[in-house]
FIPAMAR-687758 format. One record per atom (N, C-alpha, C): residue in one letter; x, y, z. Coordinates in steps of 0.05 Angstrom, whole numbers, plus 32768, in hexadecimal, padded with zeros to 4 digits. Layout:
N
AXYZ...
***
This chain:
156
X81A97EE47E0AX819F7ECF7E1BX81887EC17E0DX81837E9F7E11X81737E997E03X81547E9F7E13X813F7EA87DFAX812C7EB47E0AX811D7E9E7E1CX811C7E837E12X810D7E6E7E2BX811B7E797E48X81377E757E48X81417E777E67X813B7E997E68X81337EA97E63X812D7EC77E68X810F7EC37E70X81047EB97E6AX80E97EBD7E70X80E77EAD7E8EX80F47E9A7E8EX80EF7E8F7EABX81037E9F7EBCX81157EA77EB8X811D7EBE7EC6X81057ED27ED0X81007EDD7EB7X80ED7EF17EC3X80D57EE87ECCX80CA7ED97ECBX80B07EC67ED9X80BA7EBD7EF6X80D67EB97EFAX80E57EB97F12X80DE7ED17F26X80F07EE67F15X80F17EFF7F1FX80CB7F0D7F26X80BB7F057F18X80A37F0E7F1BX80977F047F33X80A67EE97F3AX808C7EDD7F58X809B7EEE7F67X80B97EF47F67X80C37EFB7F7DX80BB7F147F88X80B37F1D7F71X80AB7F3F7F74X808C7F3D7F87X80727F247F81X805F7F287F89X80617F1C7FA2X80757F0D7FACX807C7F057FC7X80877F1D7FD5X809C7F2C7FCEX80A97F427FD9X80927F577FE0X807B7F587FCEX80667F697FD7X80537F5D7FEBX80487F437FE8X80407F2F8001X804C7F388025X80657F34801FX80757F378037X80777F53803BX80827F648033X807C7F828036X805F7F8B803FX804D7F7F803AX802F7F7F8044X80337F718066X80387F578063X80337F4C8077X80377F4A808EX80607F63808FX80677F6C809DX80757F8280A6X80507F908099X804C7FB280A0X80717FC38093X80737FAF8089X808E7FC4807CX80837FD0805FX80747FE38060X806C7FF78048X807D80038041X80998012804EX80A2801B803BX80BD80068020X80B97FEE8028X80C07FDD8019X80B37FD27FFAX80977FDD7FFDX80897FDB7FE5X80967FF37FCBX80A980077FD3X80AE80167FC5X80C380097FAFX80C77FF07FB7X80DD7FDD7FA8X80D17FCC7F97X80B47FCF7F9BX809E7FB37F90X808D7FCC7F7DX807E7FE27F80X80797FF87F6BX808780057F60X807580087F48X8088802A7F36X807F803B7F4AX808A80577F48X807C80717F59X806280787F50X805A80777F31X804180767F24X802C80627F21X8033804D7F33X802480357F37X8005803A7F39X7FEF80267F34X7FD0802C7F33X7FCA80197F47X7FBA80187F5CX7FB980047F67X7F9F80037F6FX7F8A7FF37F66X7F757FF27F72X7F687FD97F7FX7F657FE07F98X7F5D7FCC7FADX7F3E7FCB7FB8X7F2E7FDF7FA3X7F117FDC7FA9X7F027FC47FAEX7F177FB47F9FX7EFE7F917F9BX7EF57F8F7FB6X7F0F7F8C7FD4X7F097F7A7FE8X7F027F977FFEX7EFE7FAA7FF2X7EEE7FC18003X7F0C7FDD800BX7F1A7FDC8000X7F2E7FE48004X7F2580007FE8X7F4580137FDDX7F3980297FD1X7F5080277FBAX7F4880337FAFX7F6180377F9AX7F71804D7F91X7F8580577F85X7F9280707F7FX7FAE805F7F76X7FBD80737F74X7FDA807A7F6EX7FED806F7F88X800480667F7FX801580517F93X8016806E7FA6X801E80817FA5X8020808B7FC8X800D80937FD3X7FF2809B7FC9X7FDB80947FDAX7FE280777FE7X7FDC80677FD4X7FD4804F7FE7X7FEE80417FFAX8006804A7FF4X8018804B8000X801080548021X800480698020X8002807C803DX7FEB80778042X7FD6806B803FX7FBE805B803CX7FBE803F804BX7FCF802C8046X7FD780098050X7FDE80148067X7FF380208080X7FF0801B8099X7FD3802180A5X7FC2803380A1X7FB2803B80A4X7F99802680A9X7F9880168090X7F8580038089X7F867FF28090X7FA27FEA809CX7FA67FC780A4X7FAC7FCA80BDX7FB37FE480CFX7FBC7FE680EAX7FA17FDF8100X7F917FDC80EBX7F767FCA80FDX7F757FB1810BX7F877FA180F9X7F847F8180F7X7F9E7F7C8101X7F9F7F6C811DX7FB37F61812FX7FC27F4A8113X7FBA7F4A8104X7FC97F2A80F5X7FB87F2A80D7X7FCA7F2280C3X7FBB7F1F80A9X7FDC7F1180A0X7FD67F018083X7FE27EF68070X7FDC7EF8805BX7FF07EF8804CX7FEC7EF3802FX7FF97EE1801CX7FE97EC08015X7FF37EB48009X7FE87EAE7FEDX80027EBC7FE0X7FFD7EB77FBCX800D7E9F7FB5X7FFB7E9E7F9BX80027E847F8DX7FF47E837F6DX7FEE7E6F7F5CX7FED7E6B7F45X7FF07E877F38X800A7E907F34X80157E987F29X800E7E9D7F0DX80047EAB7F00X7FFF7EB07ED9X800D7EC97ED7X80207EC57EBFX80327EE27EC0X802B7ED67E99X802B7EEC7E8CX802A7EF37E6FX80487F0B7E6EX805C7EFB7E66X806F7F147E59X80797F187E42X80787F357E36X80807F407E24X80997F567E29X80B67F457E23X80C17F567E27X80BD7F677E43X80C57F7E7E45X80CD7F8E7E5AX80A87F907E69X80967F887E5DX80817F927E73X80797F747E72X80597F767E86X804D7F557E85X80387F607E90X80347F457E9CX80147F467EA4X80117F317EB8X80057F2D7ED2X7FF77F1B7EDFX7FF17F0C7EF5X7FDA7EF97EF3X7FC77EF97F07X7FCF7EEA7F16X7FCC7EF07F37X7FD87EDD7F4EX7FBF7ED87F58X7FBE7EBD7F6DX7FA57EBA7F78X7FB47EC07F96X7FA47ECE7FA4X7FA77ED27FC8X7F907ECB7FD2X7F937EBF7FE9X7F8A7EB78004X7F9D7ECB8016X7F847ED38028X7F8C7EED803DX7F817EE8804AX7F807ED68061X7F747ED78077X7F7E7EF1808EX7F607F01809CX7F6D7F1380A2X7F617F1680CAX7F687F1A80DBX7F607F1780F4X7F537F3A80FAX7F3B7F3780FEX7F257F4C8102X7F2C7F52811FX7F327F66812FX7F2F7F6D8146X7F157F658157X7F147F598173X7F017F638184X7F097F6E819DX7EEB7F8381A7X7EEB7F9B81C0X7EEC7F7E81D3X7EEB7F6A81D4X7EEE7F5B81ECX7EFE7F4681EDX7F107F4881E3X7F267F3681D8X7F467F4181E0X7F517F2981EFX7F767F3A81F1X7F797F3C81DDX7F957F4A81DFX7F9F7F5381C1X7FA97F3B81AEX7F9F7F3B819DX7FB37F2E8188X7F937F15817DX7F807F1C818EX7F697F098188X7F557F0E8177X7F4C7EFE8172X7F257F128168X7F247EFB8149X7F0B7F02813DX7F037EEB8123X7F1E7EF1810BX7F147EDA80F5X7F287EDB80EEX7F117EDC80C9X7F187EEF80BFX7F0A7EEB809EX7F1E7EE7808FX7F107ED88075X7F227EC98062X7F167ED9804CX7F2E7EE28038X7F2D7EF38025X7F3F7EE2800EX7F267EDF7FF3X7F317ECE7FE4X7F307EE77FC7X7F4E7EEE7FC0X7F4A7EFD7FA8X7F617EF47F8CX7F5F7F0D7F7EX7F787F047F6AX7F7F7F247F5EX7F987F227F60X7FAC7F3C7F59X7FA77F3B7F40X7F9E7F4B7F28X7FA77F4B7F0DX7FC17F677F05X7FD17F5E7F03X7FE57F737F05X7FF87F757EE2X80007F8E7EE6X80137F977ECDX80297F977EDBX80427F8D7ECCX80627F9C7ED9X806C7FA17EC6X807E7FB07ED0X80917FC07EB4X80B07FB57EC1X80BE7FB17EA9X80D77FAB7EBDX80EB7FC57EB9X80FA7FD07ED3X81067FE57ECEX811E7FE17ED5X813A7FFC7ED9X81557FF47EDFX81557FE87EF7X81437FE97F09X81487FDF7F22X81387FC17F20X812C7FAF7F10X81207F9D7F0AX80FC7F9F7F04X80EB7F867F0FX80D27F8C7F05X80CB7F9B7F1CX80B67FAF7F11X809F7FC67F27X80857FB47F1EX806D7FB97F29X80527FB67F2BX804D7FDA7F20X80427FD77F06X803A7FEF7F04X801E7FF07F05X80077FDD7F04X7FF67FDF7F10X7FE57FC97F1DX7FDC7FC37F32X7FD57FAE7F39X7FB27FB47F44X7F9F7FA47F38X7F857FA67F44X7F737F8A7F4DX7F6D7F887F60X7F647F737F6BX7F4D7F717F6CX7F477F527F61X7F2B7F427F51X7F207F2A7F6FX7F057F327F6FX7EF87F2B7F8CX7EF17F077F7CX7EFC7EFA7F93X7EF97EDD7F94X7EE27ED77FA1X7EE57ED77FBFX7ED57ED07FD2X7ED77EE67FEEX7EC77EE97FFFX7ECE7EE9801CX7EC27EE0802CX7ECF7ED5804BX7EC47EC8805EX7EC77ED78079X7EAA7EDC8080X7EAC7EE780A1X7EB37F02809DX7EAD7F128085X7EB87F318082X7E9E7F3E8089X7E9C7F5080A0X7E897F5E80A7X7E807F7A809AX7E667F7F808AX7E647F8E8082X7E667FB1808FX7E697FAD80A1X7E737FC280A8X7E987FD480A9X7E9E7FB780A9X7EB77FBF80A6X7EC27FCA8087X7EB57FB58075X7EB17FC88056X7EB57FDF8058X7E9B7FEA8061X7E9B800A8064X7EA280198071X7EAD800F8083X7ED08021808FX7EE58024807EX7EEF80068076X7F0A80088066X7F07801F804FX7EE9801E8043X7EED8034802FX7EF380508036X7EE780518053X7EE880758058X7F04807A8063X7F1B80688063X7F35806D8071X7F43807E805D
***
């Protein structure tokens, strides 16, 4: 195959993978991320107060951490992928706006913080296509994130 049309193939295949993990986030379907990691995956989510380890820690870690927040999103975009052959490299920008619970609020209500980061990630491509073999996230901005809540997400 000529390598121009291979590379946009796989630059294809690469957003699809960081969308397939977007949406697997967004609707609490975790065990769908097992299609988006290797099993040896690194994942560290310290930047935006979150923890880091090995994909099935943090695998059994995400309902846990996000079953707080009635509503969150995750929209990626400018896209930078570096490939070499079978592995690569790269950086997505996200916006995560995420809906904070309140004790006096119906359900589904309460503030809303804006989480501005960027994925820098490795993939490897395997027989089943590309994995995320490690992904760690680089702190942009945040808006309306209560410092207390920081220091919860870490102790989960």
């Amino acid at each position: 195959m000529n390598a121009a049309l291979q590379q946009l193939i796989d630059r294809s295949e690469l957003e699809q993978l960081v969308l397939r993990y977007a949406y697997a986030i967004d609707e609490r379907a975790f065990e769908r991320l097992d299609t988006v990691f290797t099993a040896d995956a690194y994942i560290d989510y310290r930047a935006m107060g979150g923890i880091d380890g090995r994909y099935p820690q943090i695998r059994d870690w995400l309902p846990q951490a996000l079953g707080v927040f009635p509503g969150y999103m995750h929209f990626n975009g400018n896209f930078l992928f570096e490939i070499d052959g079978d592995t690569a490299s790269g950086k997505i920008a996200c916006f995560n706006p995420m809906v904070l619970p309140k004790a006096d609020c119906t359900a589904g209500e309460g503030e809303t913080m804006f989480l501005g980061l960027w994925y820098l990630d490795r993939y490897v491509r395997t027989s089943a296509g590309w994995r995320i073999s490690e992904r760690r996230e680089k702190r942009s901005y945040d808006f309306n994130m209560p410092a207390a809540f920081k220091q919860a997400m870490q102790k989960l």
